[in-house]
BAFILUM-531418 format. One line per 2 residues: for each residue x, y, z of C-alpha. Coordinates in steps of 0.02 Angstrom, whole numbers. Layout:
<lumfis>
X,Y,Z | ...
</lumfis>
This chain:
<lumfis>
98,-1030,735 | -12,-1011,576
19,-827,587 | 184,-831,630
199,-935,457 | 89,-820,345
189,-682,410 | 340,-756,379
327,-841,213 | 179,-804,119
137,-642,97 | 212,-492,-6
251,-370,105 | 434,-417,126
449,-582,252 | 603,-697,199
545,-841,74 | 529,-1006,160
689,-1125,166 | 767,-928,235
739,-920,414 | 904,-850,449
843,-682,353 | 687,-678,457
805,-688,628 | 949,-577,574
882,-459,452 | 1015,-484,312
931,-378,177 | 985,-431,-4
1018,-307,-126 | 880,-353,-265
991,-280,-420 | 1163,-358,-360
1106,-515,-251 | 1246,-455,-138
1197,-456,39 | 1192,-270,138
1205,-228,302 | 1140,-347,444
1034,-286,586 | 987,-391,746
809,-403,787 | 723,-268,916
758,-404,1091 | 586,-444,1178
622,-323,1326 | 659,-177,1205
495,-200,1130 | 388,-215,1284
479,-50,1327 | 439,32,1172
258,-16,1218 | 260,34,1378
339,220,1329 | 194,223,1173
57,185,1309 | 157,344,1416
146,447,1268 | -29,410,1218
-108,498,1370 | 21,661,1340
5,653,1148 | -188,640,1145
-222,773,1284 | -165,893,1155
-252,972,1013 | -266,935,863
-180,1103,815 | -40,1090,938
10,921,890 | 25,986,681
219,1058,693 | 274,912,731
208,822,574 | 269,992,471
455,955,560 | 458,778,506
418,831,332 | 542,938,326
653,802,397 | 610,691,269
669,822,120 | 807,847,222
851,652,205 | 778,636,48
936,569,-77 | 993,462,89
810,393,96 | 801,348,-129
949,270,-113 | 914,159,31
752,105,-63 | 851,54,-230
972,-59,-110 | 839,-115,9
695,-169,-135 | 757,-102,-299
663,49,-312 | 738,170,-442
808,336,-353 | 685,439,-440
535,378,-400 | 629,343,-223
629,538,-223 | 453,567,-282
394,441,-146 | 484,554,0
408,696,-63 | 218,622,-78
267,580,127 | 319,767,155
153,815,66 | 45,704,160
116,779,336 | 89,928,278
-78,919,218 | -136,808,387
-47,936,511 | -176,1066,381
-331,977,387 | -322,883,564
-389,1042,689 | -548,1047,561
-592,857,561 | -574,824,740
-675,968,800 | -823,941,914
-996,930,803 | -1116,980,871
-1290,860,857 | -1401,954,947
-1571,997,877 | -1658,1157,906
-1785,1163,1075 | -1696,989,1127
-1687,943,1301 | -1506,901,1270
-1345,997,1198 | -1271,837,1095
-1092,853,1030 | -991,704,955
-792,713,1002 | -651,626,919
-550,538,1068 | -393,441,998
-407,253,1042 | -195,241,1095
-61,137,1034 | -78,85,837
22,-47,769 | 66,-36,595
141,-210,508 | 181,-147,370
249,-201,199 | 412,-175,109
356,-94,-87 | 305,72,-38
450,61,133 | 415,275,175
245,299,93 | 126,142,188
225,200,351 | 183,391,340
19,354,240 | -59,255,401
45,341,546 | 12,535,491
-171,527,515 | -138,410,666
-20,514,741 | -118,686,707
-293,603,780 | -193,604,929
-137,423,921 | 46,332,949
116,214,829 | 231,67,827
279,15,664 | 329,-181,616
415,-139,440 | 443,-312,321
603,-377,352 | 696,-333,192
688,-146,225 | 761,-119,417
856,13,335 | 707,124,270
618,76,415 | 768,131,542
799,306,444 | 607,352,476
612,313,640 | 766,419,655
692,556,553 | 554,575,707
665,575,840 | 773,715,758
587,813,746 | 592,804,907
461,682,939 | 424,629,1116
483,469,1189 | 357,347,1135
260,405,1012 | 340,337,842
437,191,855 | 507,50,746
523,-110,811 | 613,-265,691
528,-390,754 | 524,-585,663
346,-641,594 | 339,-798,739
321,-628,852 | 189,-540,773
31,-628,840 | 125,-582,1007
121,-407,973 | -74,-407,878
-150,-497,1049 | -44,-377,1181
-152,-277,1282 | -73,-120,1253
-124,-122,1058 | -266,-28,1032
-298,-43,838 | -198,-124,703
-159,-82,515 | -96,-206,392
-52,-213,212 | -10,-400,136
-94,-521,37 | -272,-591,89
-216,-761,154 | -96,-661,297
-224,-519,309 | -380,-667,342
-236,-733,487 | -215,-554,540
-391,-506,555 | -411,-668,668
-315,-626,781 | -342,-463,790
-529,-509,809 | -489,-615,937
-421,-486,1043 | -569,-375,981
-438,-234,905 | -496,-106,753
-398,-156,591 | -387,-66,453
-334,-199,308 | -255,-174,127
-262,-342,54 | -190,-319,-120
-278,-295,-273 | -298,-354,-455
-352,-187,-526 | -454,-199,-697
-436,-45,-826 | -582,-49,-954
-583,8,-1107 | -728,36,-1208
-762,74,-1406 | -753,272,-1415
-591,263,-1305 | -466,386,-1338
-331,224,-1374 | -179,334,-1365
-201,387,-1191 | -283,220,-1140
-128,145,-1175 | -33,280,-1099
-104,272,-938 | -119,96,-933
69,60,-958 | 116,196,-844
-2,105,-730 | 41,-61,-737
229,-34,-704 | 222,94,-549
358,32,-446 | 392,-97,-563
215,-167,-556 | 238,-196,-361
92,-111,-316 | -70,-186,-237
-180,-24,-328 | -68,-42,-505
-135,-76,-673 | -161,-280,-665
-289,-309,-800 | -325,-226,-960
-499,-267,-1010 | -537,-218,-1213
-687,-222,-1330 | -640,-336,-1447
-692,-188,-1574 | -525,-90,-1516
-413,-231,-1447 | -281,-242,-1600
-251,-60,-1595 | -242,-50,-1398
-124,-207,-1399 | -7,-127,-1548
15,29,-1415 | 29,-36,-1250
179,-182,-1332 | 256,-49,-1382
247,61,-1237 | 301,-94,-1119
435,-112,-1244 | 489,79,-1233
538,44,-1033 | 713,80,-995
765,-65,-863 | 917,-49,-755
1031,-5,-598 | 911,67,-495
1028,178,-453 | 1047,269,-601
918,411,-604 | 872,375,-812
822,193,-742 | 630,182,-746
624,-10,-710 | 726,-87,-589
750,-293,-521 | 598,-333,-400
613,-343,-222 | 669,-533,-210
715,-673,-318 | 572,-762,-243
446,-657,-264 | 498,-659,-474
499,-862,-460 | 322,-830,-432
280,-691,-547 | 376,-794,-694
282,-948,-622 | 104,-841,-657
179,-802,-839 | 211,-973,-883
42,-1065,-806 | -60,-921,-911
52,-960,-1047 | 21,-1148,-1039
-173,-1111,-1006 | -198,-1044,-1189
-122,-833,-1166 | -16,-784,-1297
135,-695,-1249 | 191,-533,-1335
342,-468,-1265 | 432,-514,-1109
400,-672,-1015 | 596,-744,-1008
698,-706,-843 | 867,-620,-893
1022,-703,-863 | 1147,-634,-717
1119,-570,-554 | 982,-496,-474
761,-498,-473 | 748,-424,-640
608,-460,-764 | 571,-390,-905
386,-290,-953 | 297,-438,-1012
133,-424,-1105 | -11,-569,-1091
-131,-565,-1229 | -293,-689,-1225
-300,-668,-1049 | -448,-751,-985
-547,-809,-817 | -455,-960,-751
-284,-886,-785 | -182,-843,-664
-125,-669,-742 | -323,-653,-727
-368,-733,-552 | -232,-672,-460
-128,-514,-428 | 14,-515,-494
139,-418,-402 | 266,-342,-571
289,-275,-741 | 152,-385,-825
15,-341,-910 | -140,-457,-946
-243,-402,-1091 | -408,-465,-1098
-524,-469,-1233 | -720,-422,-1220
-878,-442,-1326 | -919,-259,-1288
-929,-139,-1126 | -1078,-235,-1039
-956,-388,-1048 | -799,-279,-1017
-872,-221,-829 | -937,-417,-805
-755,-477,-832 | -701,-321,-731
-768,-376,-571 | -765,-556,-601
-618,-549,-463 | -607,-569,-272
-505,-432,-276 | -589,-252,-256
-477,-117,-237 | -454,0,-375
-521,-3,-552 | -531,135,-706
-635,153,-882 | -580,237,-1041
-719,329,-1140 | -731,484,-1233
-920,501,-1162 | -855,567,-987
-1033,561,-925 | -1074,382,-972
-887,346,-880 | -946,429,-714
-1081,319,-707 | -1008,161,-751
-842,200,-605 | -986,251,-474
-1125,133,-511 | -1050,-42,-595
-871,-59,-547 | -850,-151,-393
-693,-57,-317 | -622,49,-164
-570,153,-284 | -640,192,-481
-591,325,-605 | -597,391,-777
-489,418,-888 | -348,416,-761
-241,300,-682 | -269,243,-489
-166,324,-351 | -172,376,-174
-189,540,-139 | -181,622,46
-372,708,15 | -445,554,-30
-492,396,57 | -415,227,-31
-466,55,39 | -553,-81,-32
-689,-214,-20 | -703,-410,-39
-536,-486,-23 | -443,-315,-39
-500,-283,143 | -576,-155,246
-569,8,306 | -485,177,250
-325,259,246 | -301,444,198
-436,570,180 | -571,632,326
-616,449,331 | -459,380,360
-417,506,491 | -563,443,597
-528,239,585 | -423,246,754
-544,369,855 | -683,326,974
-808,446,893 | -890,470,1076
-1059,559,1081 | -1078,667,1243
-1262,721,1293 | -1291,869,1450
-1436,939,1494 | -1492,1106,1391
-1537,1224,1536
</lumfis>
């Protein structure tokens, strides 16, 4: 029941907001920019989704006796699916959770890329190594045997990306996936699973199941799940990893972040501020590795500030329909009742703000870029991620206090530093940041070569990358005699 209540009320990934349950049982999206309701789909039935499980457990043993090389044209047809669905696929995001069509586009491409690049890489990663040592008694070789069915609950900001992001390397390691989408996107959620089948995927293997967040914990504890991936906030991913733990399943966890961008004295300011607004309002701020807090020596911060109100200000918010639109409503009117709640208690707790902060009048989740200066520990615009288009500046003594206020944070997923000494930046993102993920000079994103995941309450294990094709394999060492 705790679960089922996390899952269905809490957490970000798209679950209806409580005093709602009807949304949760009947999946009656709400078009974030219009507050008109769109169309209503019933709920996978019980029977349908032990089917589904039973046909994933089917295709598991077929899907995983292949190799890795002759299961890679299928993830190179569904990418070409995916273009070929591509304006059908934007727009469904800017109805479903407000995303503008243009990054909807960019998004469906990133997928296709991804495929792509797994269907590439997959034959190399999961060949046999060989371990054996010279004049050994042995011949040692470790394989890469899929574990079976993964189970992806997964959340509604990024509704194609976090599907194909954890199910490509899934799916290529030889595994089968069933995906839980958030409630607020059935429509995404239903178009990708209709993009495999067209692919010509086998019965089984990919499947989307809308199933209510009182039967979740149902489908985390059922035999037939073999691992489990989830992206929400920590206080349904600590409920997750309970249960899954319980039923002693692998989980792979992407708890949200509050991502700290530092930058120090010899800064280039211009592109500082650049990157950091960019940053901050990636699909409209409703990103767990966006921009959250922008961390200044004191020595720069009026400049900084002067740039990055003005760059905030410089957004162009709208229909999210209309491809000039670069900011559109966010996902729910609940989930801005919270962000405007963070403004406000920051606001009260001494933060000055600069631009932004008032909820529009009319219909629809929209909120304006909002800038937070005097952000400080005990804050909430520090302490907590805050999921949209505000930024939290926050002044520092100089850089050793910059990276203390950094990582003073549960959260540890992504983090960046701005410095013209290159050199002295490598060393601060791979030796002092505390972070999944640390850069310079650059802004934080996901990218198919590289692994993203983070630590503390950002969660565990990694998705993309070598290392997150091998989370949901049983890396089995096999030992024969030499002779």
């Amino acid at each position: 029941a705790g679960l089922a209540m996390v899952l269905a009320v809490r957490t970000p990934p798209g679950m209806p907001p409580a005093g709602r349950p009807d949304l949760a049982v009947r999946f009656l999206p709400v078009n974030p920019a219009t507050d008109r309701r769109l169309a209503a789909h019933p709920p996978t039935p019980r029977v349908a989704v032990h089917r589904a499980l039973d046909a994933a457990v089917r295709a598991a043993a077929a899907w995983g006796a292949l190799s890795p090389a002759a299961r890679s044209p299928l993830l190179r047809r569904v990418a070409r699916g995916l273009r070929a669905h591509r304006t059908e696929a934007a727009r469904l995001m800017a109805l479903e959770m407000g995303k503008p069509v243009a990054q909807g586009l960019a998004e469906i491409e990133k997928c296709a890329v991804t495929l792509e690049f797994f269907a590439a890489r997959s034959p190399r990663w999961l060949a046999p190594r060989d371990l054996s040592e010279r004049g050994s008694a042995t011949r040692d070789r470790l394989v890469h045997e899929p574990l079976g069915v993964v189970l992806a609950v997964m959340p509604w900001n990024f509704p194609f990306w976090q599907v194909v992001r954890c199910a490509g390397p899934a799916l290529a390691a030889g595994n089968t996936v069933l995906v839980k989408p958030a409630s607020n996107v059935p429509g995404c959620a239903l178009l990708l699973d209709r993009i495999w089948r067209e692919a010509g995927a086998p019965r089984g293997l990919f499947r989307v199941v809308l199933v209510p967040g009182a039967r979740a914990s149902a489908l985390i504890s059922d035999s037939r799940i073999a691992g489990l991936a989830f992206t929400g906030s920590p206080e349904a991913g600590r409920q997750v990893a309970a249960a899954a733990g319980a039923a002693l399943k692998k989980t792979v966890l992407e708890l949200g972040g509050s991502d700290p961008y530092v930058i120090l004295r010899d800064a280039d300011l211009d592109l500082a501020a650049r990157t950091c607004v960019a940053a901050r309002l990636v699909n409209g701020g409703q990103s767990c590795v966006a921009a959250k807090r922008f961390i200044v020596d004191r020595r720069v911060l009026a400049p900084f500030t002067t740039r990055v109100v003005a760059g905030m200000a410089a957004i162009r918010s709208g229909d999210p329909l209309d491809p000039a639109t670069a900011l559109g409503p966010l996902a729910r009117r609940d989930l801005r009742d919270v962000l405007h709640g963070q403004v406000g208690r920051s606001v009260r707790a001494g933060a000055r703000l600069l631009l932004g902060g008032r909820v529009p009048p009319g219909p629809g989740a929209f909120y304006p870029p909002t800038v937070l200066a005097g952000v400080r520990p005990g804050m909430a615009a520090f302490d907590e991620e805050t999921f949209g288009p505000v930024a939290a500046i926050v002044p520092a003594r100089d850089g050793a206090d910059a990276i203390r206020l950094a990582n003073a944070t549960p959260f540890g997923l992504g983090a960046a530093v701005f410095t013209r000494d290159v050199r002295r930046g490598d060393r601060i993102a791979a030796f002092r940041l505390a972070a999944g993920t640390c850069v310079v000079n650059l802004a934080v994103v996901s990218d198919a070569r590289l692994p993203i995941g983070g630590i503390k309450a950002s969660g565990w294990g990694r998705e993309l990358g070598p290392e997150g094709l091998l989370e949901f394999v049983n890396l089995k060492t096999v030992r024969r005699p030499a002779a």
